[in-house]
VEXVO-508536 format. One record per residue: residue in three letters; x, y, z of N, C-alpha, C, CB in turn; residue number from 1. Coordinates in nm, 2 decimals, always signed. Glycine has a CB too. Layout:
REM residues N
<pt type="ALA" n_xx="X" n_yy="Y" n_zz="Z" ca_xx="X" ca_yy="Y" ca_zz="Z" c_xx="X" c_yy="Y" c_zz="Z" cb_xx="X" cb_yy="Y" cb_zz="Z" seq="NUM"/>
...
This chain:
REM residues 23
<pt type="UNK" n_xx="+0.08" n_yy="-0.12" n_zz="+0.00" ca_xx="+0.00" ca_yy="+0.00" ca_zz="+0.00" c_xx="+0.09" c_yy="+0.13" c_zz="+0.00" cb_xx="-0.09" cb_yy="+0.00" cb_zz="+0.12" seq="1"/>
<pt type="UNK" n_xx="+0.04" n_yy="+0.25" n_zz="-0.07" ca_xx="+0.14" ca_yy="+0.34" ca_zz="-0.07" c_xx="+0.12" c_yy="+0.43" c_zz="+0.08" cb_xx="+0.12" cb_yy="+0.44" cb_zz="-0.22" seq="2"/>
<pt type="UNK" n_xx="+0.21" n_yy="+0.54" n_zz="+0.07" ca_xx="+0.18" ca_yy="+0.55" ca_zz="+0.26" c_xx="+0.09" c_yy="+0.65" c_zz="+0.24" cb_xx="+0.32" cb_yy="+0.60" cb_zz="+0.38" seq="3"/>
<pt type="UNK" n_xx="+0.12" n_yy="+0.74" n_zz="+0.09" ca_xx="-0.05" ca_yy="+0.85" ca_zz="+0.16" c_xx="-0.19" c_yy="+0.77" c_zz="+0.10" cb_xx="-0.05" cb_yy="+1.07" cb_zz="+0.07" seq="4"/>
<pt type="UNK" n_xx="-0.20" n_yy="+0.64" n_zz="+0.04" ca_xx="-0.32" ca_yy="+0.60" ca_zz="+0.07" c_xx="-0.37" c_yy="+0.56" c_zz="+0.23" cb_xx="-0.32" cb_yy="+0.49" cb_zz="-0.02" seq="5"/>
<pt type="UNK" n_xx="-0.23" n_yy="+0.53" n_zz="+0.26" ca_xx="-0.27" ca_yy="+0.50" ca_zz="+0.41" c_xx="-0.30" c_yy="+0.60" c_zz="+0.53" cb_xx="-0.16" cb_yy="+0.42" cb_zz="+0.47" seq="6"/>
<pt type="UNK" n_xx="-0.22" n_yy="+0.73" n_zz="+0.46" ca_xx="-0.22" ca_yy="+0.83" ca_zz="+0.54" c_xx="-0.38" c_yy="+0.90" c_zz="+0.52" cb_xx="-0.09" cb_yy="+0.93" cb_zz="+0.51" seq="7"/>
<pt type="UNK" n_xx="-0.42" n_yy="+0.91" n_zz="+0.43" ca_xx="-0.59" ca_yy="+0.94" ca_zz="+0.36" c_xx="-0.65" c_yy="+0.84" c_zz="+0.44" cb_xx="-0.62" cb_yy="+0.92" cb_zz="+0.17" seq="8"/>
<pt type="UNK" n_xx="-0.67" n_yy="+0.77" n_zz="+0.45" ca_xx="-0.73" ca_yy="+0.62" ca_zz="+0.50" c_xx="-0.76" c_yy="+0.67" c_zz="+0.70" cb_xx="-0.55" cb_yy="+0.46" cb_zz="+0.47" seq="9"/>
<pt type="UNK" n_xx="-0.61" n_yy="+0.71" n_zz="+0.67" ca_xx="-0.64" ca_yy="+0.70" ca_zz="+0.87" c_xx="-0.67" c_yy="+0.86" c_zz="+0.94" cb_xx="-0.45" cb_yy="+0.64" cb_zz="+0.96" seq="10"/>
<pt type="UNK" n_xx="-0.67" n_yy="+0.97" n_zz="+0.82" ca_xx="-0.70" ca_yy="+1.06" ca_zz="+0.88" c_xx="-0.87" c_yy="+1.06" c_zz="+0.86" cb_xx="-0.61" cb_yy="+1.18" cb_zz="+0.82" seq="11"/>
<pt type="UNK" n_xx="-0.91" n_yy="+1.00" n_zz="+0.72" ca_xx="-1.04" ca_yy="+0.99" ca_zz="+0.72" c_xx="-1.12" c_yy="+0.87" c_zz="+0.81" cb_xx="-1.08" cb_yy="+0.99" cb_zz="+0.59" seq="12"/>
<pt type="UNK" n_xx="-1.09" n_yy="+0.80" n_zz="+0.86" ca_xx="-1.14" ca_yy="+0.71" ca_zz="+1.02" c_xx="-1.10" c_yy="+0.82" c_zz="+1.14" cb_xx="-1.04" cb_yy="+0.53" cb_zz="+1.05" seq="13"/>
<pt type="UNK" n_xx="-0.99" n_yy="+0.90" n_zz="+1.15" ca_xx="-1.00" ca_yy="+0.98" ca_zz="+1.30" c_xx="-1.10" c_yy="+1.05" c_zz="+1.28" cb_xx="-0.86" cb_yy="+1.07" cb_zz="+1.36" seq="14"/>
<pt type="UNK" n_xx="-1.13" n_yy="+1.14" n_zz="+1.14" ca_xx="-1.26" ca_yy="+1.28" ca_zz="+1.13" c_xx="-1.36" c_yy="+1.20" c_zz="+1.18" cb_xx="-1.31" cb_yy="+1.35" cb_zz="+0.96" seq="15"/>
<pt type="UNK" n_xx="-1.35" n_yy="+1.06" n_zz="+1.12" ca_xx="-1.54" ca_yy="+0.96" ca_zz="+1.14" c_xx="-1.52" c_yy="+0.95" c_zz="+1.28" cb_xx="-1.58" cb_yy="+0.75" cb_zz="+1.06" seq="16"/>
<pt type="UNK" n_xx="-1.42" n_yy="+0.93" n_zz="+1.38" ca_xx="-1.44" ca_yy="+0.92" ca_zz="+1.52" c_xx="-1.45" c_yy="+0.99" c_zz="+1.57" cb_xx="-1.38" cb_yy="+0.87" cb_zz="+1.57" seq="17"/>
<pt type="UNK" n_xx="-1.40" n_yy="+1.12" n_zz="+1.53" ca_xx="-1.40" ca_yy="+1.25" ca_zz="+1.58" c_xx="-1.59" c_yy="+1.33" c_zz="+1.58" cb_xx="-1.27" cb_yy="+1.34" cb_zz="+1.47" seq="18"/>
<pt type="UNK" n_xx="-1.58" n_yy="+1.29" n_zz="+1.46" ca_xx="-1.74" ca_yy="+1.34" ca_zz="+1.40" c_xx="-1.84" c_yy="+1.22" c_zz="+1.53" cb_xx="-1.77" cb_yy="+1.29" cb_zz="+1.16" seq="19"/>
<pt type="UNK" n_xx="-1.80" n_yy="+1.09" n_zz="+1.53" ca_xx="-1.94" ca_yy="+1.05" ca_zz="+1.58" c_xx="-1.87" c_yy="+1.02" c_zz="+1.77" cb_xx="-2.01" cb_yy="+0.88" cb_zz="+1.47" seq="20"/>
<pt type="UNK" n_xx="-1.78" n_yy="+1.06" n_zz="+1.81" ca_xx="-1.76" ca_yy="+1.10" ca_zz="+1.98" c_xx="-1.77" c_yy="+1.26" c_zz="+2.02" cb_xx="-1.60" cb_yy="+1.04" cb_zz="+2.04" seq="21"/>
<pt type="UNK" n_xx="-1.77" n_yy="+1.35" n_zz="+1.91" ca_xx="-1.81" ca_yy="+1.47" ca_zz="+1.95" c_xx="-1.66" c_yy="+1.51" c_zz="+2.00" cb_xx="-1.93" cb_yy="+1.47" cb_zz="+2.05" seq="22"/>
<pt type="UNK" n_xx="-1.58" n_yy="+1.49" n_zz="+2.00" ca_xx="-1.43" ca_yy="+1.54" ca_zz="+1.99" c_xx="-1.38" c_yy="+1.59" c_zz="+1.91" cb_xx="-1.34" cb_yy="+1.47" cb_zz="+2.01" seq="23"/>
């Protein structure tokens, strides 16, 4: 995997955790 697919990948799962714990 290249690293900014992975880096895209894991900033867009922290926004979704961020967005649904309200942090």
């Amino acid at each position: 995997m290249n690293e900014i697919l992975v880096h895209i990948m894991t900033t867009a799962i922290s926004g979704c955790l961020v967005t649904l714990f309200g942090y």
